[in-house]
C-alpha positions in Angstrom: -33.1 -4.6 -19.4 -29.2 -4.0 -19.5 -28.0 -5.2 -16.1 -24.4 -4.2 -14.3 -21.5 -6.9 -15.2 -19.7 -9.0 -12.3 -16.5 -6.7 -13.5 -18.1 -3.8 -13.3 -19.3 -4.5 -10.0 -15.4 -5.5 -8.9 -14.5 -2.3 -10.1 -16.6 -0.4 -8.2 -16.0 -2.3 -5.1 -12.2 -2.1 -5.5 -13.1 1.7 -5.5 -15.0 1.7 -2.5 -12.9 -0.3 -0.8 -9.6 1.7 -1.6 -11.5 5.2 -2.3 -8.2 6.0 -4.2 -8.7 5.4 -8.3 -5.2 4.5 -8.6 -5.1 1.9 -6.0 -8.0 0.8 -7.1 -7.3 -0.6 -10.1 -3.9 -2.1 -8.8 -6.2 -4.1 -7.1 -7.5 -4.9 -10.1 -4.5 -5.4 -12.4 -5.4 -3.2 -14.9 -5.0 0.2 -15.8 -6.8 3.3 -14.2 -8.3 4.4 -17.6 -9.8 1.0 -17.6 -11.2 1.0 -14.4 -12.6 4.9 -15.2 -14.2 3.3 -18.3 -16.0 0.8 -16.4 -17.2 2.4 -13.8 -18.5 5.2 -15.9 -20.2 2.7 -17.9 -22.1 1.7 -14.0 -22.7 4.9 -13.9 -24.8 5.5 -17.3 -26.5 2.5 -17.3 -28.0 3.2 -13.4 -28.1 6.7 -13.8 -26.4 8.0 -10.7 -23.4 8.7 -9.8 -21.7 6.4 -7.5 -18.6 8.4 -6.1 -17.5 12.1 -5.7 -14.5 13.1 -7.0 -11.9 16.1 -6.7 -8.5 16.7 -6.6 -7.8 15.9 -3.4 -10.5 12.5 -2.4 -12.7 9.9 -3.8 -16.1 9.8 -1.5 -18.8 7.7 -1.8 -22.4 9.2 -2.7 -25.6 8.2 -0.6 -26.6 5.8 -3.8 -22.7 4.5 -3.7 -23.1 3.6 0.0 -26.4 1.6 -0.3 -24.9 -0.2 -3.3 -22.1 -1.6 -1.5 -23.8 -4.5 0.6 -25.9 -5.7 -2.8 -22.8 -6.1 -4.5 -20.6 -8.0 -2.4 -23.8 -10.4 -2.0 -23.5 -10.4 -5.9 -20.7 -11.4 -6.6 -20.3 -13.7 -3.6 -23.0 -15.3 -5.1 -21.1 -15.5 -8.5 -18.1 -16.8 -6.1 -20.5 -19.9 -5.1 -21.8 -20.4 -8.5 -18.3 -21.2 -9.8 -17.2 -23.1 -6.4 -20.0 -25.5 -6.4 -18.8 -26.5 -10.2 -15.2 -27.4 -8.4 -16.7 -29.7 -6.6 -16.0 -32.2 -9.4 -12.5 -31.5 -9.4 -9.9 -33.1 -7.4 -10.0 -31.3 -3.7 -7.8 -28.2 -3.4 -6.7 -28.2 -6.9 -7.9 -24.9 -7.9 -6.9 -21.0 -6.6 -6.8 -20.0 -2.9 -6.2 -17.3 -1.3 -4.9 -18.0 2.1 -4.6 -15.1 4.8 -2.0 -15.8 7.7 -1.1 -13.9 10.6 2.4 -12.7 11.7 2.8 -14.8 14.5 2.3 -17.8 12.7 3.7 -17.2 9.5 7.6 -17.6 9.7 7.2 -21.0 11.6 4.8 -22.8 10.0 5.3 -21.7 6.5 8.8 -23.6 6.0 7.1 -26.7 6.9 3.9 -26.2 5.2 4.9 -24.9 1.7 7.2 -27.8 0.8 4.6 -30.2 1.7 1.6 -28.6 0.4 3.4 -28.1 -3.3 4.2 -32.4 -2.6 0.7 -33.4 -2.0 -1.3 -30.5 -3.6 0.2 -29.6 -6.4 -2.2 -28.7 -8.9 -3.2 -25.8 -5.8 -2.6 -22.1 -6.6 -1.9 -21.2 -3.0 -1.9 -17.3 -2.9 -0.6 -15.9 0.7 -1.6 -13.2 2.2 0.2 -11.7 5.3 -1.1 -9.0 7.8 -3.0 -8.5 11.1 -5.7 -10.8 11.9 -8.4 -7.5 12.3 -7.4 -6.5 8.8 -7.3 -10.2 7.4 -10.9 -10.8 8.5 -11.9 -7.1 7.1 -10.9 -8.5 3.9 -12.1 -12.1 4.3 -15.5 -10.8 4.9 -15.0 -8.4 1.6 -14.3 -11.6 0.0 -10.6 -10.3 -0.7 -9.0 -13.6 0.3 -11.0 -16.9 1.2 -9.8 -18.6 4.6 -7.3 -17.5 7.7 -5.0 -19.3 9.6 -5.3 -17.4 13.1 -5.0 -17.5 16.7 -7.5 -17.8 18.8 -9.3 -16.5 21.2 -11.0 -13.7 18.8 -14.6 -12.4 17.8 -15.5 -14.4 15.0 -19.5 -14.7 15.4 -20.2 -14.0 11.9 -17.6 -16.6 9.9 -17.3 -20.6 10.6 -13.9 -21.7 12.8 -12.4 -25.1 13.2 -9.7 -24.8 16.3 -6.8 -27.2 15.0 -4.4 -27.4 18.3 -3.9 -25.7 21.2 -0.2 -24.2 21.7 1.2 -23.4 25.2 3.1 -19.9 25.8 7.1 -19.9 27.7 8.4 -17.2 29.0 11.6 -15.9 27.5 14.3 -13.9 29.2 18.3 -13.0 28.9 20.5 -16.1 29.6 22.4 -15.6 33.0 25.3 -18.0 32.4 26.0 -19.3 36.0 22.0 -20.2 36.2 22.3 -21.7 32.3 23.3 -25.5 33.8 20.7 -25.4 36.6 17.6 -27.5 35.5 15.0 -25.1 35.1 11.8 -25.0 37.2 8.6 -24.1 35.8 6.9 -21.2 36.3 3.6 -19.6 37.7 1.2 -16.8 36.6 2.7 -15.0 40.0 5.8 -15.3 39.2 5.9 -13.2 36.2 5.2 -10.2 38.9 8.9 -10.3 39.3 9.6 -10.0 35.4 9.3 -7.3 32.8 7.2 -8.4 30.0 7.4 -7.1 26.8 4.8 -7.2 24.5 3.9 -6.7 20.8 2.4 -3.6 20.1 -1.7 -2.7 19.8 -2.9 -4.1 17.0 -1.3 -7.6 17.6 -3.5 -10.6 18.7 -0.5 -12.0 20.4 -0.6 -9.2 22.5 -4.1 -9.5 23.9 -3.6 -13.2 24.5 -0.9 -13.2 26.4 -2.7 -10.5 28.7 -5.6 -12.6 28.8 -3.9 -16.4 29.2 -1.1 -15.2 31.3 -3.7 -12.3 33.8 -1.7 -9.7 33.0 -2.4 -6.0 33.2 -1.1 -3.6 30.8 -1.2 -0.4 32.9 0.2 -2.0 36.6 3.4 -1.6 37.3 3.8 -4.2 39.8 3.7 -6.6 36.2 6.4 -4.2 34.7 4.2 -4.1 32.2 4.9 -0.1 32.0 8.5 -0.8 29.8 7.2 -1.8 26.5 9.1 -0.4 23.0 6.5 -0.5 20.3 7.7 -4.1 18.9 5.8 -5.1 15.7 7.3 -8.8 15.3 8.5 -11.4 17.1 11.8 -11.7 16.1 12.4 -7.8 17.3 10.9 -9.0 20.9 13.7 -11.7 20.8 16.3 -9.5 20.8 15.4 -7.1 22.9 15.3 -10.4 25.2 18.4 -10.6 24.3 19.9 -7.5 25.6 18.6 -7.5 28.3 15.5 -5.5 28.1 13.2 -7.9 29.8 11.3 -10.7 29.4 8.0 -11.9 27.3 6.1 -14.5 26.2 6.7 -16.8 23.2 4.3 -19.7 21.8 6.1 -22.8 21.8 6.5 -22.7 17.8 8.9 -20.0 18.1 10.9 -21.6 20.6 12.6 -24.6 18.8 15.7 -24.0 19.1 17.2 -23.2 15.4 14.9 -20.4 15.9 16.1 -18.5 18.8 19.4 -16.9 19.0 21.9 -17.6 21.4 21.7 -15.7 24.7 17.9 -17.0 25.3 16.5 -19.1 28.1 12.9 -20.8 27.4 11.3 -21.2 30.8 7.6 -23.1 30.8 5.0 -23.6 33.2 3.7 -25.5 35.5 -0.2 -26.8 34.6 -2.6 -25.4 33.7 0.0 -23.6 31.0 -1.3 -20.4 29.4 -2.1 -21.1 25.9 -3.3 -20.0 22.5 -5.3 -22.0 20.0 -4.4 -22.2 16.6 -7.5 -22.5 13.8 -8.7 -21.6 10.7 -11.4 -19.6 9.7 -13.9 -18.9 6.1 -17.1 -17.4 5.2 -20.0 -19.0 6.6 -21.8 -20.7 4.1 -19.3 -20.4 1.4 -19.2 -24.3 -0.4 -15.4 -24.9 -0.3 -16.1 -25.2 3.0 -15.3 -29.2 3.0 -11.9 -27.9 1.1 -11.2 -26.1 4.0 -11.6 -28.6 6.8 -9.5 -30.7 4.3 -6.8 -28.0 4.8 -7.1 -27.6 8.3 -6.4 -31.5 8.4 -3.0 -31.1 6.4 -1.7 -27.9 8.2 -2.1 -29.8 11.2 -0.7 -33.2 10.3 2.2 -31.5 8.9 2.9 -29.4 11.6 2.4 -31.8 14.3 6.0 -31.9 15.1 6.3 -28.5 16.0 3.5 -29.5 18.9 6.3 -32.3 19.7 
């Protein structure tokens, strides 16, 4: 009996994944005759058609949909096969795919990369940047292998290992005749006097600060109601910095080569809202010893920005 290749079976993922031909075999760095070929191949040698196409959409047929959990268990498996032979090798000196969300990404990256390229060298480290929703979408596809996210978040189905926890400051407009005065921490209350700006939906940031700092989205006693649809960070800064309100920062992008001028970093008094930092894999994938090794590094090298 002629059975299906792993490629053949990526290819027709990549399709299902993207529904878009083109896409799909960018995905696949190769061309879209290519990918055509092989999945025509799939086709003739199951004898049905896996996908409907017209001019307009790419659509999934009932046999295409029930063929989709199989082959991500194949080829996961194939995944495993080749991992457990790395086992021999040196420890992370072999390709990773690391996803890492926004609000992490430009401050522990500078630290991390230099360091990790010193002590791991023989790793190809392949980054991945986007939403944590979308970067456990694709770690569960098997797109990239392990996520450096914030937590709390529904993970039930993967493996986690929290590495620190990291305390949120509230950020407002610098008034210059307060700028001397030694600043007092804050409480939860007090932020009922601010308006808090947030990241938009979509943004785990977001939902944590709600949740650590008991804030509701829809009262206006918060001033929750003034938000501007801000997708990073660094775009919340500076609308701090004109004076459009105030919001919440985790204490990585505080230090203060990272803020621009015109800021004040006000903290809290105890118990301090907070966020934890972890990592995150497939559960029972076998790097999983690799990735706890990881988790060990990022930490130890980024230890100074807990300082």
């Amino acid at each position: 009996m002629k059975l299906p290749t792993a490629r053949q079976l990526q290819y027709f993922l990549a399709v299902a994944d993207h529904l878009s031909f083109s896409r799909a075999a960018e995905s696949c760095h190769i061309t879209q005759s290519t990918l055509s070929n092989g999945l025509l191949e799939l086709e003739t040698l199951l004898g049905n058609r896996l996908f409907i196409r017209d001019t307009r959409r790419v659509s999934l047929t009932p046999v295409g949909q029930d063929l989709i959990a199989p082959s991500r268990a194949i080829l996961e498996e194939l995944k495993n096969l080749v991992y457990l032979t790395r086992r021999h090798h040196e420890p992370l000196s072999t390709h990773l795919i690391l996803g890492i969300i926004p609000t992490i990404a430009p401050y522990i990256l500078p630290r991390f990369l230099p360091a990790q390229q010193q002590e791991f060298p023989d790793l190809d480290l392949q980054l991945k940047e986007d939403l944590t929703m979308r970067q456990l979408d694709n770690l569960e596809k098997g797109m990239i292998d392990v996520v450096l996210m914030a937590f709390p978040y529904e993970t039930e189905k993967m493996q986690t290992v929290v590495l620190w926890s990291e305390p949120f400051y509230l950020a407002r407009a610098d008034n210059t005749e307060q700028s001397s005065k030694k600043v007092k921490p804050l409480t939860l209350d007090d932020l009922k006097k601010e308006t808090i700006l947030l990241l938009e939906d979509g943004h785990c940031l977001r939902d944590h600060v709600i949740s650590a700092c008991q804030l509701s989205p829809r009262s206006k006693s918060s001033g929750m109601e003034k938000t501007l649809g801000a997708t990073s960070l660094q775009t919340l800064i500076q609308m701090v910095q004109h004076g459009y309100g105030a919001t919440l920062l985790p204490y990585m992008a505080t230090l203060p080569d990272l803020l621009p001028s015109g800021i004040r970093i006000v903290p809290f008094s105890a118990p301090q809202p907070s966020r934890q930092i972890g990592l995150v894999w497939r559960k029972d994938d076998p790097r999983a010893e690799e990735f706890r090794l990881l988790g060990r590094f990022i930490k130890r090298v980024c230890a100074p920005l807990m300082c």
